[in-house]
N, C-alpha and C positions, 0 to 999 in steps of 0.2 A: 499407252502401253510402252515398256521401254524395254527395247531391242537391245537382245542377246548381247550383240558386239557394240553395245553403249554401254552395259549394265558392268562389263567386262573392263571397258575402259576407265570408268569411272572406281570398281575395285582396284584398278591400276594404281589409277593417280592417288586412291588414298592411303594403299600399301607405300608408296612413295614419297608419299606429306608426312607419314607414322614414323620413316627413316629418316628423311630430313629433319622430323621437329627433334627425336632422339639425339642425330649431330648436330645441332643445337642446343641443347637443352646445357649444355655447361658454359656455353656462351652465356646465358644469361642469367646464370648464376652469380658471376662477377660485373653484372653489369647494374644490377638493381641500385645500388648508392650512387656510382659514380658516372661522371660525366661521360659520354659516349662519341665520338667522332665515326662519322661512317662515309663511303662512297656508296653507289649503287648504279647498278646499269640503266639499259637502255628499258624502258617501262611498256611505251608505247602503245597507250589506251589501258591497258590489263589492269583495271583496279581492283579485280577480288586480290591478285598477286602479291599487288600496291599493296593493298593493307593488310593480307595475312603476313608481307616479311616484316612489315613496321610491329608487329603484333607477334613475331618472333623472336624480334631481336629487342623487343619490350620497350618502344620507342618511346620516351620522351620529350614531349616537344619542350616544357618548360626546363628540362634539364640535357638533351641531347643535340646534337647539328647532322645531319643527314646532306652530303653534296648528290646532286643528281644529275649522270653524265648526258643528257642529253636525249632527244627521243621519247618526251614524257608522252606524245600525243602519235595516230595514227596505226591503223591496221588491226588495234586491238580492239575492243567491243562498247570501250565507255571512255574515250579521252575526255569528256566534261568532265566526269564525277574526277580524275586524277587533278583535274586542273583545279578546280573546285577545293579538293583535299588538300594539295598543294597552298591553294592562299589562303586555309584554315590554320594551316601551323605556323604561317609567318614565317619570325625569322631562322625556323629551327630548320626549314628546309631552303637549300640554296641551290636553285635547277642554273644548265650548262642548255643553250640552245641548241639543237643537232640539226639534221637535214627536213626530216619531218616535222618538227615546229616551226622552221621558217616555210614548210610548205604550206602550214596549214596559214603563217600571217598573208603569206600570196595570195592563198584561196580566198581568205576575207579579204580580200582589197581587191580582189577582180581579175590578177593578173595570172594566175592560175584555174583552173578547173580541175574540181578532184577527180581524179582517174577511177577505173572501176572497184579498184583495191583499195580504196580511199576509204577509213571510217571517221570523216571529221563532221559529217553532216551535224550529228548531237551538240557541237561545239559553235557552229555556224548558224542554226537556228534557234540557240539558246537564246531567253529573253534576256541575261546575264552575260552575252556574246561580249558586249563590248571591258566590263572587267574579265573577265578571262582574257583578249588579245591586247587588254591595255597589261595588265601581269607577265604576260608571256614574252614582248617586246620588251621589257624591261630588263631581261635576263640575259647577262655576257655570254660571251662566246668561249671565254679562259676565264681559268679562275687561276691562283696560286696563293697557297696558307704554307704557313709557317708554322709546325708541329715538332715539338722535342728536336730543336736546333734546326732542322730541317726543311728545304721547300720541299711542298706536294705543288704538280703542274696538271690543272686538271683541264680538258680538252674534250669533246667528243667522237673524232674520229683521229685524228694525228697532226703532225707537227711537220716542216717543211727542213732537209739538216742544216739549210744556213742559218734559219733562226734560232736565237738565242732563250730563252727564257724573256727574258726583259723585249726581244722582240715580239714575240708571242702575244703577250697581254699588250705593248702596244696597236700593233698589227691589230689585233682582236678591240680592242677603242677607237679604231678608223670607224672599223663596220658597225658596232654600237653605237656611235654618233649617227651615223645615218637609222639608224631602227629608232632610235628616239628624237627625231627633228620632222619638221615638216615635210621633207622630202621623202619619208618613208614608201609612199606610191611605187615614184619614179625609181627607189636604190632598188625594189623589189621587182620591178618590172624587166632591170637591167642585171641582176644577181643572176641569172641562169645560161648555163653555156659551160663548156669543156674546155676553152680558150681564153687567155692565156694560157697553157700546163706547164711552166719552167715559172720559179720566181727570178725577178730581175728589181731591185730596187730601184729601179728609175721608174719602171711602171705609175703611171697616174690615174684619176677617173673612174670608169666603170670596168676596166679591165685590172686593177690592183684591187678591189673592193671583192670582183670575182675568185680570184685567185685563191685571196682570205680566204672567205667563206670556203668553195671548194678543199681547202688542203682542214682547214676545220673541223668542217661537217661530212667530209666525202670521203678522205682519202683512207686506201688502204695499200695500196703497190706504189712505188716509182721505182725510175731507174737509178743507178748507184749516184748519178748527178743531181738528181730530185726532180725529176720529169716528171708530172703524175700520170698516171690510167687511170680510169673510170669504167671501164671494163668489166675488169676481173672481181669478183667477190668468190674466191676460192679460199678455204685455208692458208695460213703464211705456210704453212709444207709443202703446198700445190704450187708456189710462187709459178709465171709462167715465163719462161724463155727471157731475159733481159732486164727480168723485174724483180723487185725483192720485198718485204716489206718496209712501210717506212722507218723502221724504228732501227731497221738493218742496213739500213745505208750509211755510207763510210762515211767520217768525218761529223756526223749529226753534232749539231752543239748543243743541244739539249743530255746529250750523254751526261749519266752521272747525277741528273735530278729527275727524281719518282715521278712518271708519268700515268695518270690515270684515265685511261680512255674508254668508249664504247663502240657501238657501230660495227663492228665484225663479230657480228654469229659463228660466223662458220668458224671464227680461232676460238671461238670458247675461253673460259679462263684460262687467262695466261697470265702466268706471274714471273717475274722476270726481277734480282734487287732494284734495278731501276724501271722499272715496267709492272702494269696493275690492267689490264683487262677485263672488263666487267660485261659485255656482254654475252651472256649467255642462252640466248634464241629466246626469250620468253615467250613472243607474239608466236612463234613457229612451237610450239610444244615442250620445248626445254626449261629452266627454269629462270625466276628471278633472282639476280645475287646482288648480296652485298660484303663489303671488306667493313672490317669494324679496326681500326687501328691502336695500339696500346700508348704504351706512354711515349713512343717513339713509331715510325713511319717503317719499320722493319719488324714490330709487333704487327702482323696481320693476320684477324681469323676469318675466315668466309663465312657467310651464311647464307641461307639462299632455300626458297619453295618451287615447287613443282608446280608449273603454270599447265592451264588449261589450252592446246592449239587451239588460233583465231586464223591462221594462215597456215596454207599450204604453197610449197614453194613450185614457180611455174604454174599456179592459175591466179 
């Protein structure tokens, strides 16, 4: 028997999927011949999500590219079947690894325990465990394309202001050499920790390596210096006493090249001419989005479904 206040939700969400498919529907009217370039958020297990926006925005794999900012896996209800889907379309999707992919290569190599929020069990006792984490370790940490003159700088959570562009995806080839080499154990055993939070280019070893990762996959606040926090996950309007976001700290050298990130729910899309935020809460009840880009990186249209809550925030 299904309860009033299910039956109630469920007419919610699909008064809600009737509006969003409606402000789509001219998306993919122009999209049927031609070639498609997309970004998309943070996923995060949700694969009814996963496949009702590819089936929105009339995905192609043999003629479209889909970047995927990171977070394909955890807290949502099926990270197999995404990971799974993901290395069905090959090269047409090109995933970004965020904080909860590299939790879940920890969890498989021993060096983590999923916590009780954790939904990577399905991933972990798969018989197929081992292509999915051999797939998933494969994938950068940065990407950067070249669209209608243009760099896109894509990232999953933010960028540090000393780095440059060209530092960025270097920096981000440190830590990918270690995911793909024998060492991979030991660099996962040593990734976690809040220390260093200032970059210093002398840094060496297990504390430069952290650093990465963290302003990567972690970062939402620093101070105007580039201090990070690890604290706060409020909105950039809530910034808290001292802190700002990163993308607003003075001097950043990435100013001026499209930055497309994920990882901050609580900012929702933010679009900014040089800024693309793509998270927008799927696993928490908000939706999945994606940007579709035109013939230049300043053609952007949103698209994006109303996802079912797998998380509620505080349990």
């Amino acid at each position: 028997m299904v309860k009033r206040s299910d039956a109630t939700r469920l007419m919610r969400l699909k008064r809600m999927d009737h509006r969003i498919r409606r402000d789509n529907r001219h998306l993919n009217q122009h999209q049927q011949n031609d070639m498609a370039l997309y970004c998309m958020g943070d996923i995060q297990g949700c694969n009814n999500a996963f496949d009702r926006l590819l089936s929105e925005i009339g995905f192609s794999a043999s003629r479209d590219t889909v970047y995927l900012l990171g977070d394909l896996v955890n807290r949502g209800p099926d990270s197999a079947a995404v990971l799974r889907r993901c290395m069905q379309l090959g090269d047409s999707v090109r995933a970004l690894l965020g904080n909860h992919d590299l939790h879940l290569l920890a969890a498989a190599h021993g060096v983590r325990s999923p916590s009780r929020r954790d939904t990577l069990q399905a991933v972990l006792q798969a018989s197929d465990r081992e292509a999915m984490l051999d797939w998933l370790h494969q994938q950068p940490l940065a990407r950067r394309l070249r669209h209608g003159g243009e760099d896109l700088l894509m990232v999953h959570a933010g960028v540090l202001p000393q780095w440059s562009v060209d530092d960025v995806l270097a920096l981000a080839a440190e830590v990918e050499a270690q995911l793909r080499g024998p060492a991979l154990a030991g660099f996962l055993q040593q990734m976690y920790g809040n220390s260093p939070d200032q970059w210093n280019a002398g840094l060496k070893g297990p504390d430069r390596l952290r650093i990465i990762v963290n302003a990567l996959t972690r970062l939402r606040f620093c101070t105007p210096e580039g201090r990070m926090d690890f604290d706060s996950t409020e909105s950039a309007a809530q910034a808290p006493a001292g802190l700002l976001p990163w993308f607003d700290a003075p001097h950043r050298r990435t100013q001026g090249t499209l930055i497309a990130f994920g990882h901050w729910s609580t900012l929702g899309w933010f679009e900014r001419p040089d800024l693309l935020g793509l998270d927008t809460g799927c696993v928490w009840g908000g939706c999945l989005s994606a940007v579709r880009f035109g013939a230049t990186l300043a053609e952007r249209e949103q698209c994006k479904v109303q996802c079912t809550q797998a998380q509620r925030p505080g349990q």
